[in-house]
C-alpha positions in Angstrom: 80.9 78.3 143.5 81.6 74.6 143.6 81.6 72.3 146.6 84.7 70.3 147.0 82.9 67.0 146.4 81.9 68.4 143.2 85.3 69.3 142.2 86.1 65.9 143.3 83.4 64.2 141.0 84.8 66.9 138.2 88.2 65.2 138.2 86.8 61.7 138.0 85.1 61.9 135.7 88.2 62.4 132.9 90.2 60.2 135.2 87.9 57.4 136.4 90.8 55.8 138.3 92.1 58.8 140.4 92.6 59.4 143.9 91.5 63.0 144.6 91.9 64.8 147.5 90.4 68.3 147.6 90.3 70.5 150.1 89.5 74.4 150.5 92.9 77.0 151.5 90.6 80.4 152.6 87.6 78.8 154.0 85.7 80.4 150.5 85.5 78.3 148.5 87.0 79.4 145.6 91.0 78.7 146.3 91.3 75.3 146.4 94.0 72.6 146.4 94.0 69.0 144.9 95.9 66.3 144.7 95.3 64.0 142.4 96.8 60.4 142.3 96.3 58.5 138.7 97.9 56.0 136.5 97.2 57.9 133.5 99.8 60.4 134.6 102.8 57.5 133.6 105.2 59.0 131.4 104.0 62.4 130.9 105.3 65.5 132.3 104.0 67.7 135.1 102.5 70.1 132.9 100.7 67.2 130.9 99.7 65.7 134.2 98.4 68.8 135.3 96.9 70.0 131.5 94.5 66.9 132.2 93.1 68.0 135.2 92.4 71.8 134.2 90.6 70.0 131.2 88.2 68.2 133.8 87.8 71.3 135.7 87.6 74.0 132.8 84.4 74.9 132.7 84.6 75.4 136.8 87.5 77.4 135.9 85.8 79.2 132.9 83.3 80.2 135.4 85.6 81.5 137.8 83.1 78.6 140.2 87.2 78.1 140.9 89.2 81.2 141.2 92.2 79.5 142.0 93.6 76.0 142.3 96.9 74.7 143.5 97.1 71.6 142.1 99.6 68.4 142.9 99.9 65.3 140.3 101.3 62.3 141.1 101.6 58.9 139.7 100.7 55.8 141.8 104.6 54.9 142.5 105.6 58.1 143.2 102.6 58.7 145.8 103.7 55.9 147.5 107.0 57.3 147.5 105.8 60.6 149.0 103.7 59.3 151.0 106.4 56.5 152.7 109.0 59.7 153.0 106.5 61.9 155.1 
């Protein structure tokens, strides 16, 4: 099992300039949900956005450290959107 400032660290790694915020949806540790703010997301597609964070968290994943993570990609102008609209 990974802690979620691991998981965290994980996704910074591939994207150094990403907001992350992880946080655990059972209380064990193993179904998790992230959202992940980055510039590197511009002009790809939700499934490329979201390709690149499964490729920082494979091994995690691999392991099954991560049994399950719900995962939310966003680019820096459309966070602000969201987050100005909630």
């Amino acid at each position: 099992m990974v802690n979620l400032e691991q998981v965290k660290t994980m996704i910074q790694t591939k994207l150094p300039d990403a907001q992350v915020k992880v946080q655990d949806l059972t209380g064990g540790g193993d179904h998790l949900e992230a959202i992940v703010v980055s510039s590197e997301f511009e002009g790809k597609t939700r499934v490329k956005q979201h390709q690149l964070v499964y490729g920082a968290l494979q091994e995690a994943m691999a392991t099954e450290a991560i049994h399950a993570l719900a995962l939310k990609t966003y680019t820096p102008d459309a966070w602000k959107a969201v987050s100005q609209a909630g």
